[in-house]
C-alpha positions in Angstrom: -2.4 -5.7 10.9 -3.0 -2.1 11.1 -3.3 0.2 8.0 -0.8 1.8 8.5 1.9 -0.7 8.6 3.1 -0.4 5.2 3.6 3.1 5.5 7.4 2.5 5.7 9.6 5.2 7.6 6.8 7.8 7.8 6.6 8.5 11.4 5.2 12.1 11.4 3.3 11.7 8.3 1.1 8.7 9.8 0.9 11.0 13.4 -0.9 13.7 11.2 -3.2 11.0 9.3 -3.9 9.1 12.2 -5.0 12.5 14.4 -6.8 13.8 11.5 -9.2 10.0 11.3 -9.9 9.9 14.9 -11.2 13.5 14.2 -12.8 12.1 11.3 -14.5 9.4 13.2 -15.5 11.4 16.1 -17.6 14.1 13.7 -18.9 11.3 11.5 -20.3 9.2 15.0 -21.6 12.6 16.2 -23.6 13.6 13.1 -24.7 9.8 13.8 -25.9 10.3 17.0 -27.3 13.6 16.1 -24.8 15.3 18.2 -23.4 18.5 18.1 -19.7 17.6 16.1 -16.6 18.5 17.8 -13.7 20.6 16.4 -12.0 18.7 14.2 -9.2 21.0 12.5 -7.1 18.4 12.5 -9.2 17.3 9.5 -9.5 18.8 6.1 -11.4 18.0 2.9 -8.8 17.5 0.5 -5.1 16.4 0.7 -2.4 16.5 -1.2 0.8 13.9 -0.7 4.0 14.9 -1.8 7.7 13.0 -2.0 9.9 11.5 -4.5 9.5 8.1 -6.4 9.2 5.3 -4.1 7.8 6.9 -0.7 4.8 5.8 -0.5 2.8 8.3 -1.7 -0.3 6.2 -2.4 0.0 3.9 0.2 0.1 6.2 2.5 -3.2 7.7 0.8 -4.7 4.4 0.7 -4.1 3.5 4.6 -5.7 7.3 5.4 -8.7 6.1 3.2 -9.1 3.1 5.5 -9.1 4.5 8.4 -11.5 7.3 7.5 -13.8 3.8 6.3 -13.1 2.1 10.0 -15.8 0.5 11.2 -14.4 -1.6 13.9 -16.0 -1.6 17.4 -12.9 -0.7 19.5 -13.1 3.1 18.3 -15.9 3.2 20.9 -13.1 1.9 23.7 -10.9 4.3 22.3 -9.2 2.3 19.4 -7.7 4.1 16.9 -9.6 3.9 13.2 -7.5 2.1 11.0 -7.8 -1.7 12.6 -6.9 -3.2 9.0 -9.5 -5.9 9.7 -12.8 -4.5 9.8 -15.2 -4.3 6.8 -14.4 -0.9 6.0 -10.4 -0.9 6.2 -10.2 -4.6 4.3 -12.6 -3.5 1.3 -10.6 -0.4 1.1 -7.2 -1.8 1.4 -8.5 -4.4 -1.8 -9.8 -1.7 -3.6 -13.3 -2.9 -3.8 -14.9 -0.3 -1.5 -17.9 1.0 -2.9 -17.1 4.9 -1.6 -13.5 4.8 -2.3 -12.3 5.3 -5.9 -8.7 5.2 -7.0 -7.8 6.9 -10.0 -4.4 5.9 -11.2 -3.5 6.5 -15.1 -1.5 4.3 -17.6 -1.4 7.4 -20.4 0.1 10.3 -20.6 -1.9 12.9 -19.1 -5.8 12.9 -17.2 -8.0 14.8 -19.4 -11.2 17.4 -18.7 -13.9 14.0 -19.7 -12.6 11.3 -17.0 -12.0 15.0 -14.4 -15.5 15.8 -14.8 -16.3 12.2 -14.0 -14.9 12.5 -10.7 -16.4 15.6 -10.2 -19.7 14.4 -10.6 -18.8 11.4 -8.5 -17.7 13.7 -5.8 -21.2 15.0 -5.2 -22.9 12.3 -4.1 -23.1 10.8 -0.9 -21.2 8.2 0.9 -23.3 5.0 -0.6 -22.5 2.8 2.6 -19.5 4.2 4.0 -18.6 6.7 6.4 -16.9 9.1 3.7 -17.2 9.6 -0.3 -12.7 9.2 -0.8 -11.4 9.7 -4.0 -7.7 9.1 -4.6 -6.3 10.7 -7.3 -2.7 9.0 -7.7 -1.5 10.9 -10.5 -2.5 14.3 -10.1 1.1 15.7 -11.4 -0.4 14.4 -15.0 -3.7 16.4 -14.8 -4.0 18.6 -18.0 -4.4 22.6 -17.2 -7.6 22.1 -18.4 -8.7 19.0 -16.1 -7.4 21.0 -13.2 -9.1 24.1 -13.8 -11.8 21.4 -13.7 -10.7 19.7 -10.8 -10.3 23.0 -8.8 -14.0 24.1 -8.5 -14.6 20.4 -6.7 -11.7 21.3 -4.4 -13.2 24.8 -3.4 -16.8 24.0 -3.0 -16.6 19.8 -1.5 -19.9 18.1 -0.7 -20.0 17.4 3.5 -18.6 13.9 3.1 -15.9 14.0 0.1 -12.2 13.7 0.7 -10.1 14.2 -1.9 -6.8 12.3 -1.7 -3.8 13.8 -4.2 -0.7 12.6 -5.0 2.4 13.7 -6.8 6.2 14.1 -7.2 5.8 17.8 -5.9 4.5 20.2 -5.0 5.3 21.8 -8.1 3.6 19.1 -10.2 0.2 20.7 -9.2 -1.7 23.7 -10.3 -1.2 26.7 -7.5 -4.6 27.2 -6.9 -5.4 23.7 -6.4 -2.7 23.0 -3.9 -3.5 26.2 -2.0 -6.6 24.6 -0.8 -5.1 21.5 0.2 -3.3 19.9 3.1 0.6 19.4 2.5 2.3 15.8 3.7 5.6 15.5 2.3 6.8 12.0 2.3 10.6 10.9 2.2 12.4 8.4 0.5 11.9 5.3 3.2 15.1 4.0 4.9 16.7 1.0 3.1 16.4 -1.2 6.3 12.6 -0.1 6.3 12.0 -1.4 2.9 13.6 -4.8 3.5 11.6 -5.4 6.3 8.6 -4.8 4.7 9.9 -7.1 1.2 10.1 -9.8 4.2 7.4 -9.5 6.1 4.9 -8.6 3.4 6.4 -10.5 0.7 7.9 -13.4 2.2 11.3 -12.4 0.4 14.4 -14.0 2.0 16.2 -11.6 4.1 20.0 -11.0 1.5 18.0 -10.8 -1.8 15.6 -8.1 -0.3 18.5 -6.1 1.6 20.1 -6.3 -1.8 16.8 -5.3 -3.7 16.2 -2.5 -1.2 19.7 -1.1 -1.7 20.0 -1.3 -5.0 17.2 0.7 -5.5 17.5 3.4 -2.7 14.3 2.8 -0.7 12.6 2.5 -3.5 9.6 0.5 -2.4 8.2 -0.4 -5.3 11.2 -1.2 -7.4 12.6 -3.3 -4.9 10.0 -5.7 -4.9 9.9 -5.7 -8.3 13.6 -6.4 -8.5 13.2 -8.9 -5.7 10.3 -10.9 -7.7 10.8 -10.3 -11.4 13.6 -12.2 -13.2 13.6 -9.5 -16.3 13.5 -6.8 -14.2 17.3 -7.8 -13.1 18.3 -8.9 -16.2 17.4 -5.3 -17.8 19.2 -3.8 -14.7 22.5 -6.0 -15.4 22.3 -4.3 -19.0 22.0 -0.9 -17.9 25.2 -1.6 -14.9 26.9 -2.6 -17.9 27.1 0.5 -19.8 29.4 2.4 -18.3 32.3 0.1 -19.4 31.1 -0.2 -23.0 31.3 3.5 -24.1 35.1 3.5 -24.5 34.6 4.1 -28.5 32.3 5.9 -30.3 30.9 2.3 -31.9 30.5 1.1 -28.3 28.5 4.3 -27.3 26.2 3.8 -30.4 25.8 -0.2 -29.6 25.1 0.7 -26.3 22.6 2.9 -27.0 20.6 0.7 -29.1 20.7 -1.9 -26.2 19.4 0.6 -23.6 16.3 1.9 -26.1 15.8 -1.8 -26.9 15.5 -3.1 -23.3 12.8 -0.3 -22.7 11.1 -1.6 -25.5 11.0 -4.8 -24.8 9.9 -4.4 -21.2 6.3 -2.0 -22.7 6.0 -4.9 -25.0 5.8 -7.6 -22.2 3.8 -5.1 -19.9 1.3 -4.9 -23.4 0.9 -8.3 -23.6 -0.1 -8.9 -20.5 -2.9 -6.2 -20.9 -3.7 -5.8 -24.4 -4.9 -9.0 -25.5 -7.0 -9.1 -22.5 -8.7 -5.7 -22.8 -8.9 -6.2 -26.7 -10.7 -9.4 -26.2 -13.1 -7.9 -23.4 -13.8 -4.9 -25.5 -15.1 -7.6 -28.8 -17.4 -9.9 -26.3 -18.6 -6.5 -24.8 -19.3 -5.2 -28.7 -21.0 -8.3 -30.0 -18.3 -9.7 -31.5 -19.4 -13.1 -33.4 -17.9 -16.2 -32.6 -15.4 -15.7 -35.7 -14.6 -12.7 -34.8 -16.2 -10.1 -37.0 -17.1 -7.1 -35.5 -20.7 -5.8 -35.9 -21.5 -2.4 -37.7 -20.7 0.8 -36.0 -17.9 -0.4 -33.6 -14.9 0.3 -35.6 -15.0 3.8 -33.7 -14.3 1.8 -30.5 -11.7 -0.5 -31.0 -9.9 2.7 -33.0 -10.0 4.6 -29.7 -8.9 0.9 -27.8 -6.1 0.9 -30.2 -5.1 4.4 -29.6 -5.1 3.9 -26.1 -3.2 1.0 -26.1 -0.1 2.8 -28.2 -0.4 5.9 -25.4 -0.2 3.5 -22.9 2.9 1.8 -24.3 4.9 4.9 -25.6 3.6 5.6 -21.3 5.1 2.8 -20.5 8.7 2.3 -22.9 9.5 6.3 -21.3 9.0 4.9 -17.8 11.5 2.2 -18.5 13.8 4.1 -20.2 13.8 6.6 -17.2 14.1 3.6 -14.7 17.4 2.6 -16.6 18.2 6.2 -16.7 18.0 6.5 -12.7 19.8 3.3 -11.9 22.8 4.5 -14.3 22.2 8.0 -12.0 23.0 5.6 -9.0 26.0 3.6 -10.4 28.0 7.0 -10.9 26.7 8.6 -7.5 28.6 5.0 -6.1 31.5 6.3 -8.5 31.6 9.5 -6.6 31.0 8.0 -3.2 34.2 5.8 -3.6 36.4 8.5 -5.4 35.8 11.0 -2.8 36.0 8.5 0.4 32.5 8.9 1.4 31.2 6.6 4.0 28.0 6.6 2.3 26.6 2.8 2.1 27.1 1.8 -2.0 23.5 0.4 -3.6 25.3 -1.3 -6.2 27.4 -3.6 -4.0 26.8 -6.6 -6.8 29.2 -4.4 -9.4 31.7 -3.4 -6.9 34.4 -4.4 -9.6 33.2 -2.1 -12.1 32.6 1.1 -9.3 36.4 0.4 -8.6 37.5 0.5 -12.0 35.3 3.7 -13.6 36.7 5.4 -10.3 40.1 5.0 -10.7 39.9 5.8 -14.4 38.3 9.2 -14.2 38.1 12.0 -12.1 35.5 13.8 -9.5 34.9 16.4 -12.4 34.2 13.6 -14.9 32.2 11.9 -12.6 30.4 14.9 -12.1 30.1 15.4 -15.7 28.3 12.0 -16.3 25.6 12.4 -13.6 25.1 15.8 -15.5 24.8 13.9 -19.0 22.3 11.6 -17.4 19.8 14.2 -16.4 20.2 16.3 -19.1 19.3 12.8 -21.5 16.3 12.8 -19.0 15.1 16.5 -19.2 15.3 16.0 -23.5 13.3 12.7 -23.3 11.1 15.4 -20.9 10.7 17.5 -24.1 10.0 14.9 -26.5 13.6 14.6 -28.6 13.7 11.0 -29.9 14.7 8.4 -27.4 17.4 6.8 -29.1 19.1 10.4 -30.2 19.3 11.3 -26.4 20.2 8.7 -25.4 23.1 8.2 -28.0 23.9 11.9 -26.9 24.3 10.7 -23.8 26.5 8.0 -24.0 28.6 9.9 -26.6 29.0 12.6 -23.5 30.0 9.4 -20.7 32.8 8.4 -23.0 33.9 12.0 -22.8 33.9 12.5 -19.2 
């Protein structure tokens, strides 16, 4: 299987990756041979990958990374880098390569301390491998600061560093940095596309990941998620069900509740399945003694641990709550599809009875009206207002229309 396999519905974008690693490869095996290297313009030092939630962003970052780590011996018959099997692609693809590091963040923001870390990181020379890749998966939550850090790296790279960037958009990413990048923009992935992949890399049956991959709008992530994870559909069924339970104001404010208390419920099980784990490493690691008493001068530690933990959760509760938030985007867009005769396929098929009846009830301008309630409940959990007052706003406004 090659690496780039599971880029799903990214024609051009894996023609341009795949051009710029056999340039790659041919300046890395002439510096080898003590050759003379050949143009490669096709390849640059840093790269920054852009497209909305769900395209592959990362993936697609990661299969590049392979390939620029190929060591299989059919590039010298003219295979392409990228052969998914060798050494370099395999350690790469499992994360374990020793010159590829993935940074991916479960807080809020990437501070100056863990930029400069990478910075350093970036000066050094491949240990083993062909090129020194670091894959900076977040790089939308990079602090002004850590970019102004970041920025110097990007302007003066050592010979073999490739830095890898991804993020919503363009936008997301300081001016100066993204100047001095290479620009992929991703789209969201066909829904076929997506299924395929749920079947062939997942072993999913065929209807449930159709019906994963639809419901979730190419969404490659969620829809295996959705396909695999029992509470992930139950907190979906919850979130369908609001639009019928906001007929009086007592059903907006119940309603409400229910949507803040599924998010929370889904950052406590994803901290459960972390914390006690990392909280148990961080003690053995400290010298904890077998009853669990901490030695002297290592309260400082598990205060930070603690600390991280709650930034990681509040992370983690807004991520939910703006999951709900886009599948309830999706329920009235089906709305609007129906009330306005659109052709355009439904992804919420399984509620068809409830599309029908919201449509005939309301209008296109009240339709319209609730999309526009939705995203602004997003943009005010954007600037920090409590989660269960926009979110009661917002239901308050659906029963409006």
């Amino acid at each position: 299987m090659a690496v780039w396999d599971d880029v799903v519905g990214q024609e051009r974008v894996h023609a341009q990756l795949a051009a710029a690693a056999r340039d790659a490869d041919a300046r890395v095996t002439a510096e080898a041979r003590r050759e003379r290297p050949p143009d490669a313009s096709k390849m640059t030092h840093a790269w920054l990958f852009t497209g909305p939630p769900g395209s592959g962003r990362s993936t697609a970052a990661r299969a590049f990374a392979a390939a620029l780590q190929c060591t299989s011996p059919d590039r010298a018959l003219g295979g392409e880098p990228g052969c998914g099997f060798c050494d370099g692609c395999h350690t790469t693809l499992v994360g374990t390569h020793a010159d590829v590091e993935v940074i991916r963040t479960d807080l809020l923001s990437i501070g100056v301390k863990d930029t400069r870390e990478l910075v350093r990181r970036a000066q050094l020379s491949p240990a083993g491998g062909r090129w020194q890749v670091i894959i900076l998966e977040d790089a939308d939550r990079l602090t002004e600061g850590a970019g102004n850090v970041l920025l110097k790296a990007v302007e003066e790279p050592a010979p073999r560093t490739v830095w890898l960037l991804c993020a919503p958009s363009i936008e997301d990413v300081l001016p100066t940095i993204r100047s001095r990048c290479r620009h992929l923009t991703l789209r969201t992935p066909p829904v076929e596309a997506v299924a395929d992949v749920l079947i062939r890399r997942d072993g999913i049956e065929p209807d449930v990941a159709m019906s994963a991959a639809r419901a979730t709008q190419g969404h490659i992530g969620r829809a295996r998620r959705l396909a695999t994870d029992e509470r992930a559909r139950a907190r979906r069924a919850t979130v369908l069900k609001m639009p019928l339970r906001v007929e009086d104001i007592g059903g907006c404010l119940k309603a409400a509740q229910e949507l803040i208390d599924a998010a929370a419920e889904d950052a406590n099980q994803v901290a459960e399945e972390v914390d006690v784990k990392e909280t148990e490493d961080m003690k053995a690691a400290l010298g904890a003694s077998a009853g669990g008493r901490m030695p002297r001068g290592t309260a400082g530690a598990m205060k930070e641990l603690e600390d991280r933990q709650k930034r990681r959760k509040t992370r983690s509760q807004r991520d939910s709550l703006d999951l709900a938030l886009t599948d309830l985007t999706g329920f009235y867009r089906d709305v609007l599809a129906l009330q306005m005769g659109s052709e355009v396929a439904l992804a919420n098929l399984d509620v068809r009875d409830a599309l029908d009846r919201i449509a005939r009830a309301s209008t296109l301008e009240g339709t319209l009206r609730r999309i526009e309630a939705v995203v602004a409940c997003r943009q005010a959990l954007d600037s920090n207002v409590a989660p269960l007052l926009a979110v009661e706003a917002m239901a308050v406004a659906l029963r409006a229309g």
